[in-house]
Phi, psi and omega in degrees: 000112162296125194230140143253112193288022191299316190235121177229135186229142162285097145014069203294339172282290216237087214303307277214338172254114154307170192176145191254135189265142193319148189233141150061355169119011186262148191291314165088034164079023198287147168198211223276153180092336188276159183209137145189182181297340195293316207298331180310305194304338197280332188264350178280301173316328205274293171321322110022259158322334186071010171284340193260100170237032164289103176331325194231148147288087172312319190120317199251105194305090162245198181318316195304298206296335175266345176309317190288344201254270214315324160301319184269007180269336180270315184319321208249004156088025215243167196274128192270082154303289188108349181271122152286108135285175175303293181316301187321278159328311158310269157014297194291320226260354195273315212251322181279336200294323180276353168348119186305138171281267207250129182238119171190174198357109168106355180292143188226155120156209173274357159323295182273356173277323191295343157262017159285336164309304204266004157308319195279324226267342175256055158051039183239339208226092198298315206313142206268006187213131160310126179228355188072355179242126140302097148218232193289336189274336166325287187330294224279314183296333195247311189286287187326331184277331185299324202258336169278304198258043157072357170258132170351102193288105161238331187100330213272109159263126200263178216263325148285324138002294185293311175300322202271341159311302183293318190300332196292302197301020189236321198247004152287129156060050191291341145292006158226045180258131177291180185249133186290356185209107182224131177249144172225177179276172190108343175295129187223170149114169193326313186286328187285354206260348176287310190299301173326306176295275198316316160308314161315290184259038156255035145100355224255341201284121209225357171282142175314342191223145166278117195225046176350076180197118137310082200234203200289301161005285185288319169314191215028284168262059163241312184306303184275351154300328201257288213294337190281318178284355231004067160267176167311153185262082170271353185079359190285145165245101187270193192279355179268339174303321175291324186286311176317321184275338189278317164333327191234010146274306174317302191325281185322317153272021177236022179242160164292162181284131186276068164256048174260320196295144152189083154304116158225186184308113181121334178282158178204138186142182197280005175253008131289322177308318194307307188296313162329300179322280170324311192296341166297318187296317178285351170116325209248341158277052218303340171307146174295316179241177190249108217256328196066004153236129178265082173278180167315330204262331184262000170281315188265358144308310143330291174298323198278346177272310174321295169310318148323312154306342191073006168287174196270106172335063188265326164114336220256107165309078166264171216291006189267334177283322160314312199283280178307317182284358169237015167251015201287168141266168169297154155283149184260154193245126186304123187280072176328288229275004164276340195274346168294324183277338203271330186278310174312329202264001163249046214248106138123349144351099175323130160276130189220132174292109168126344202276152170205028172231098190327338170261014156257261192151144180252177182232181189313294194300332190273001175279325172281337181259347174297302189298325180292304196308346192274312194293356180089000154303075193262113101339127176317155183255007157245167192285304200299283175318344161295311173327278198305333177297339195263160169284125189273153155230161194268340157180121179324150167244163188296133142124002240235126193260124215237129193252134163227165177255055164296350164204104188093205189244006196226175204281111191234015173159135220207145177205235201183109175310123184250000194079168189056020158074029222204150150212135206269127212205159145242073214282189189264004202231334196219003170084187174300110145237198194233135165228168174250131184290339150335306190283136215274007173272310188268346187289303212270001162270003222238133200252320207135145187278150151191167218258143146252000000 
């Protein structure tokens, strides 16, 4: 393959990859990550062709769009990479040059379902299912476009026909064409699970497991990664979100390693007064003054925001402890009889292992962390961390978090005391309910309350 390096384009998903643009028509290698006008053309052939079913051509070489290359390379006998190679690019350009000029009654194939696609996205082609046949209501959808835009009512869509169809659905509303590649929640599968890893190890992602599902977790730190950077926080990782973070994982490996941040027992100066300062505001420093000394009372102040963070209790300020503590918000002071009521309205809610959305469904720890999170609370997203986080008290009060041992000796589920010897939970047998700390299943399981 011949490159002229002539044309080099930055990328709008992945600020941080380069890429050499088609030269003489050849595709020049396009693949997951790349943007330009070459990549549009590239997915209006695939539509074309009907492998491309992404309402809009975009620019941006993402999942779909390699989903769409790997189909059409297996259609044409070609090694499915999912990479526009030169051959590959030939193909396309081979398969549109034979394209049917006219298409009408009795026309069958994937020819006539993309224009029904694109028929449908401008509100001409009523019918509820892409069928692949021309027939009357097809007809009827192409004489009505014909008749708005000045061409010839024939029914027939011919080869101008098509063009001026492709052309309308390239240029509506071109300020709302979605981005082909935005995850939110509810989004699963290899990329959320990449978006997660890259978070993580910019500190924003803090669950223990990578579990590609986009739930409220990753929407948080997607959220506070967008407000540190000042993008919109919408929690949505659209592509400008994306590009940023892959932008600031690369950063992260090629800077020096921040382990220079490094406090302990015996440092003094002003960025211990900071970190008192930040551990007062959270609740966990408890000395009367901002001392600018690290004694025993900010080590185990220390420990106890790690152990909340879910990170390892070491007593020691590195620089991922740093990072995190100072991007904490204050915890907000719990509004018992709201946080109750707010629990009651999730009553009869599916238990689904891993949920923490009322429109998913919860497991114990993510119905409490959900619940906390409405009061301005954050809380670790398991239970045994949830634990370690807490205050004990010798018997719970409403808002007061209730421990059991259901698997093993150490605390494996929990749910939130409501009084009158009740607690509001989520089990695995019965979804969101309300039990008695009474009930002789759960009594001889009961490890013990604690405060947030």
């Amino acid at each position: 393959m011949n490159l002229k390096p002539r044309h080099i384009v930055l990328t709008s998903a992945f600020a941080s990859a380069l890429f050499w643009m088609p030269d003489d028509g050849k595709a020049a290698e396009w693949k997951v990550g790349m943007s330009a006008p070459q990549v549009k053309e590239l997915q209006q052939l695939l539509k074309e062709k009907g492998f491309f079913t992404y309402p809009a051509a975009t620019g941006y070489f993402g999942t779909i769009t390699e989903q769409a290359v790997k189909a059409f390379q297996a259609s044409v006998r070609l090694p499915v990479t999912g990479v526009v190679d030169d051959a590959t690019y030939a193909k396309l350009k081979e398969a549109a040059a034979r394209r049917t000029a006219e298409m009408k009654i009795g026309s069958r194939g994937n020819d006539v379902k993309v224009l029904q696609q694109n028929l449908k996205q401008l509100g001409y082609f009523k019918y509820p299912e892409i069928t692949g046949y021309y027939g009357t209501i097809t007809q009827d959808a192409v004489k009505r476009f014909q008749q708005n835009y000045g061409l010839p009512v024939t029914g027939i869509a011919d080869a101008r026909t098509v063009q001026s169809i492709q052309n309308e659905v390239m240029n509506r509303r071109p300020a709302q064409i979605a981005q082909e590649y935005v995850l939110a929640i509810g989004s699963q599968g290899a990329e959320v699970s990449k978006l997660q890893q890259n978070l993580k190890q910019l500190g924003y992602f803090t669950y223990p497991k990578i579990t590609g599902y986009y739930g409220t977790v990753t929407a948080d730190a997607v959220r506070q990664f967008q407000k540190r950077y000042s993008l919109p926080a919408t929690g949505k990782a659209d592509s400008q979100t994306l590009a940023k973070i892959n932008e600031a994982v690369a950063g992260s490996k090629t800077s020096a390693p921040k382990a220079a941040i490094r406090l302990t027992i015996g440092s003094t100066g002003p960025e211990v007064k900071k970190v008192q300062t930040k551990l007062k505001q959270l609740g966990y420093f408890t000395h009367s003054e901002i001392t600018g000394y690290y004694g025993s009372i900010t080590a185990e102040a220390v420990k106890q925001f790690q152990k909340s963070a879910g990170i390892k209790a070491t007593g020691v300020v590195d620089a991922e402890t740093y990072e995190r503590l100072m991007g904490q918000a204050p915890q907000k002071k719990l509004d018992a009889i709201a946080l109750v009521a707010d629990a009651a309205e999730l009553l009869g809610k599916p238990y689904v292992w891993g949920g923490e959305a009322p429109q998913v469904g919860f497991d114990c720890s993510g119905l409490i962390v959900y619940l906390f999170k409405k009061q301005g609370i954050s809380l670790p997203r398991t239970v045994a961390t949830i634990w370690n986080a807490g205050t004990p008290v010798s018997a719970p009060s409403v808002g007061d978090i209730v421990f059991f041992a259901t698997s093993g000796s150490g605390p494996s589920h929990a749910g939130i005391y409501i009084g009158n010897q009740q607690f509001i939970h989520s089990g695995s047998s019965t979804g969101v309910t309300i039990s008695s700390l009474n009930n002789s299943y759960w009594k001889v399981r009961y490890l013990g309350a604690k405060r947030y």
